[in-house]
N, C-alpha and C positions, 0 to 999 in steps of 0.2 A: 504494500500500500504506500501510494507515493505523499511526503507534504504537499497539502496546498499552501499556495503562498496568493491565492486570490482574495476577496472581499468576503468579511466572513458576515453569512446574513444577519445576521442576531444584532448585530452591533454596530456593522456599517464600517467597521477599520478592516486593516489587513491584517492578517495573520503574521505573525514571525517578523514582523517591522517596527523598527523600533521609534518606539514613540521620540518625539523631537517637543519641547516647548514651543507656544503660541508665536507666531511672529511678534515681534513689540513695534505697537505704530504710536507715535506719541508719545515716547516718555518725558518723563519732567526731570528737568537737568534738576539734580540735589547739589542742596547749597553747600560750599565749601567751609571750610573754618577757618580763612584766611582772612585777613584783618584786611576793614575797609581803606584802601588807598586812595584818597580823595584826589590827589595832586594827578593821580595815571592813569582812573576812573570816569571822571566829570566828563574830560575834554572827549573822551570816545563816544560820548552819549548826547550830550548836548552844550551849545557853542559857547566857551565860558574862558574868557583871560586870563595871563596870568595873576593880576590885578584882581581880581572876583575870587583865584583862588584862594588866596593866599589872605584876603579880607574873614577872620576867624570870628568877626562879632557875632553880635547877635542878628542886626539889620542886614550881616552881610548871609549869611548859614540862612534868614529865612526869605533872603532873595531866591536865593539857589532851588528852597524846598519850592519855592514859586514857579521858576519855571520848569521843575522837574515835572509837578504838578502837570503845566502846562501841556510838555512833551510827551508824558504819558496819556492823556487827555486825547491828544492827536494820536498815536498811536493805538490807542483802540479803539479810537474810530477807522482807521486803516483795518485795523484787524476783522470788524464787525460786515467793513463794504464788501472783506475781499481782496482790496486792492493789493495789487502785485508788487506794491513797497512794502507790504507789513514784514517787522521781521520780529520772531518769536522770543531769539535771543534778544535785541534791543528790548524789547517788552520787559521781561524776566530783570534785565539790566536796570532798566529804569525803575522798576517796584524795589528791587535790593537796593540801588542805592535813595530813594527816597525813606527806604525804612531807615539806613542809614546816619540820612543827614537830618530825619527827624528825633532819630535818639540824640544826635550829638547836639542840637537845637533844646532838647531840652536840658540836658548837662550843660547847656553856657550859662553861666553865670547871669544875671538880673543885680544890677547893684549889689553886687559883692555878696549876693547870697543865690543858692543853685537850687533849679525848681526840681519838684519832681516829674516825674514820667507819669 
Protein backbone atom coordinates (compact mmCIF):
# COMPACT_ATOMS: atom_id res chain seq x y z
CA UNK A 1 0.00 0.00 0.00
CA UNK A 2 1.53 3.20 -1.32
CA UNK A 3 1.59 6.81 0.88
CA UNK A 4 -0.70 9.34 -0.27
CA UNK A 5 0.65 12.60 -0.29
CA UNK A 6 -2.75 14.05 -1.97
CA UNK A 7 -5.43 16.30 -0.13
CA UNK A 8 -6.69 14.54 2.61
CA UNK A 9 -10.77 14.82 2.62
CA UNK A 10 -11.50 15.24 6.26
CA UNK A 11 -9.50 18.34 6.76
CA UNK A 12 -8.66 19.92 3.45
CA UNK A 13 -4.48 19.95 4.08
CA UNK A 14 -2.10 17.52 2.66
CA UNK A 15 -0.82 14.72 4.07
CA UNK A 16 2.83 14.37 5.15
CA UNK A 17 3.46 18.36 4.49
CA UNK A 18 4.74 20.02 6.74
CA UNK A 19 2.82 22.75 8.09
CA UNK A 20 4.75 26.28 7.49
CA UNK A 21 3.35 29.59 9.77
CA UNK A 22 0.72 32.15 8.31
CA UNK A 23 2.25 34.59 5.99
CA UNK A 24 2.68 37.87 8.10
CA UNK A 25 1.15 40.81 6.11
CA UNK A 26 1.28 43.95 8.34
CA UNK A 27 3.26 43.68 11.02
CA UNK A 28 3.93 46.46 13.58
CA UNK A 29 7.43 47.43 13.78
CA UNK A 30 8.08 47.03 17.96
CA UNK A 31 9.56 49.82 19.44
CA UNK A 32 13.19 49.82 20.28
CA UNK A 33 14.64 50.95 23.75
CA UNK A 34 16.98 53.24 22.28
CA UNK A 35 16.89 56.74 23.77
CA UNK A 36 15.14 59.52 21.81
CA UNK A 37 17.76 61.50 19.60
CA UNK A 38 16.01 64.69 19.18
CA UNK A 39 19.15 66.53 17.34
CA UNK A 40 19.09 63.16 14.35
CA UNK A 41 15.35 62.56 14.65
CA UNK A 42 13.32 65.83 14.06
CA UNK A 43 15.15 66.85 10.99
CA UNK A 44 14.10 63.37 9.02
CA UNK A 45 10.42 63.99 9.86
CA UNK A 46 9.66 67.36 9.78
CA UNK A 47 11.47 70.65 8.47
CA UNK A 48 13.09 72.18 11.71
CA UNK A 49 16.68 74.35 12.01
CA UNK A 50 19.37 74.16 13.79
CA UNK A 51 18.00 77.11 15.73
CA UNK A 52 14.55 75.34 16.61
CA UNK A 53 16.66 72.42 17.66
CA UNK A 54 18.75 73.30 20.00
CA UNK A 55 15.93 76.11 21.55
CA UNK A 56 15.28 73.51 24.85
CA UNK A 57 12.51 75.85 26.47
CA UNK A 58 9.46 75.48 27.19
CA UNK A 59 7.84 77.90 24.18
CA UNK A 60 10.41 76.29 22.14
CA UNK A 61 9.61 71.90 22.98
CA UNK A 62 5.90 73.11 22.40
CA UNK A 63 6.42 74.78 19.16
CA UNK A 64 7.92 71.48 17.94
CA UNK A 65 4.85 69.33 19.64
CA UNK A 66 2.90 71.97 17.35
CA UNK A 67 3.91 71.07 14.33
CA UNK A 68 4.54 67.58 14.90
CA UNK A 69 0.87 67.72 15.73
CA UNK A 70 0.54 69.37 12.43
CA UNK A 71 2.58 66.79 10.32
CA UNK A 72 0.97 63.91 11.68
CA UNK A 73 -2.58 65.51 11.02
CA UNK A 74 -1.47 65.53 7.25
CA UNK A 75 -0.21 62.36 7.31
CA UNK A 76 -3.32 60.58 8.15
CA UNK A 77 -5.20 62.07 6.11
CA UNK A 78 -2.72 60.78 3.22
CA UNK A 79 -3.07 57.46 4.93
CA UNK A 80 -7.08 57.50 5.04
CA UNK A 81 -7.21 58.94 0.99
CA UNK A 82 -4.89 56.29 -0.03
CA UNK A 83 -2.73 58.41 -1.51
CA UNK A 84 0.53 57.06 -2.90
CA UNK A 85 2.77 59.53 -0.57
CA UNK A 86 1.58 57.81 2.75
CA UNK A 87 4.28 56.33 4.37
CA UNK A 88 3.70 53.90 7.39
CA UNK A 89 7.06 54.33 8.75
CA UNK A 90 6.94 58.22 8.77
CA UNK A 91 3.54 57.68 10.47
CA UNK A 92 4.81 55.32 13.32
CA UNK A 93 7.90 58.03 13.28
CA UNK A 94 5.82 60.91 13.81
CA UNK A 95 3.47 59.25 16.91
CA UNK A 96 7.17 58.19 18.61
CA UNK A 97 8.59 61.15 18.52
CA UNK A 98 5.48 63.29 19.60
CA UNK A 99 5.13 60.94 22.41
CA UNK A 100 8.42 61.93 22.96
CA UNK A 101 8.67 65.41 22.87
CA UNK A 102 5.45 65.50 24.85
CA UNK A 103 7.06 63.73 27.83
CA UNK A 104 10.08 65.96 27.63
CA UNK A 105 7.52 69.00 27.55
CA UNK A 106 6.22 68.04 30.42
CA UNK A 107 9.67 67.44 32.57
CA UNK A 108 10.66 71.22 31.45
CA UNK A 109 10.63 73.14 34.11
CA UNK A 110 7.77 76.01 34.68
CA UNK A 111 9.58 78.62 36.87
CA UNK A 112 11.88 76.64 38.51
CA UNK A 113 9.51 74.05 39.48
CA UNK A 114 8.73 70.76 37.18
CA UNK A 115 5.13 69.68 36.25
CA UNK A 116 3.87 66.48 36.36
CA UNK A 117 2.98 64.09 33.44
Amino acid sequence: MAKSLGPDTATGTLRNAPMSPPPRRGTIPRATNAPWDRTRMLPRLIAVGPEELADLSREGRAAIVRRLLRALRGERVRGRAGHWSYSLDRHIGLVQALAAERASLAATPVDGRTMRA
